[in-house]
N, C-alpha and C positions, 0 to 999 in steps of 0.2 A: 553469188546467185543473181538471177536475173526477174526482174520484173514483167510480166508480157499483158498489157491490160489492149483486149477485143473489145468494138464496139459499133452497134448501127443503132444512129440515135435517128427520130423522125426529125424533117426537114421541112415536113408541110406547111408551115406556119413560122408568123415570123419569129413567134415567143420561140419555137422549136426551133430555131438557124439560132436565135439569142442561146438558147439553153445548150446546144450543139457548142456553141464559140467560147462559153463559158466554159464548161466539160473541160477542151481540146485547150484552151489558153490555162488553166490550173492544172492537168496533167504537166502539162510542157514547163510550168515556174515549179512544179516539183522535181524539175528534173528526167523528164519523161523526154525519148526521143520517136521519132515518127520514123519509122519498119517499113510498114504499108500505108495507106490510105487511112486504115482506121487499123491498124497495129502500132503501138507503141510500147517500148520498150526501157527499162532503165537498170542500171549495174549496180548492185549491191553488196557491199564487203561480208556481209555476212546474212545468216537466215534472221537473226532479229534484225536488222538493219533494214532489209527486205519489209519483214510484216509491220514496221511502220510507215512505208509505204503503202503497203497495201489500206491499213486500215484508213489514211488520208484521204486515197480514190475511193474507198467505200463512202468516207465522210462530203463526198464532191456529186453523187452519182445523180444525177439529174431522175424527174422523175415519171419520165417514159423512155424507152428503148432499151438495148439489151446490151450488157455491160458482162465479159467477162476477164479474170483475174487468175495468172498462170505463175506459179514461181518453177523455173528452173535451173537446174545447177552450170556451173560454168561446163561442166563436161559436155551433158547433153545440151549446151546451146552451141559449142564446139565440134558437135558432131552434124551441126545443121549444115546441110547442102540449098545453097542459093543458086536461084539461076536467072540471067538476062538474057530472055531469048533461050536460045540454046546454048548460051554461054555460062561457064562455073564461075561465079564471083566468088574473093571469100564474104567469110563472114567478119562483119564487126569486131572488134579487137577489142578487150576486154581493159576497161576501163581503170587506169589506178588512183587511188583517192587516198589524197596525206588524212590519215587519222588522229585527231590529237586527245587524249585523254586527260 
């Protein structure tokens, strides 16, 4: 599964550039990668694996702007078509992670 956390946080202020930096710096130490500008992304072995993810960034979400939270399966993120330009890039390759139990 894939993690897809959207976001446009206020910047008007410096407390909001601080709350923005905060956000953007604990996404990325959980493992979060930067997609777009404000798309970020992370690779998860499995659907509970995932929704502890998810519930961290819930636990993070700063408390103005709009924060959204996408899980999708390795297929449909697979099936994403990228482009630079008018150029086809792929997509991102799918992350393998030792699991130890």
């Amino acid at each position: 599964m894939w993690v897809l956390v959207f976001f446009d946080l206020p910047t008007e202020t410096k407390k909001d550039r601080k709350n923005y930096a905060r956000f953007r710096k604990d996404i990325l130490a959980d493992g979060f990668a930067m997609f777009q500008f404000s798309i970020y992304l992370r690779h998860c072995s499995s659907k509970e694996n995932a929704e502890v993810h998810v519930k961290r960034v819930k636990g993070i979400l700063p408390s103005k702007g709009h924060v959204g939270i996408m899980l999708v399966t390795d297929k449909q993120f697979g099936m994403m078509e990228i482009f630079r330009g008018k150029e086809l890039v792929e997509a991102p390759e799918t992350v393998q992670q030792l699991e130890l139990f």
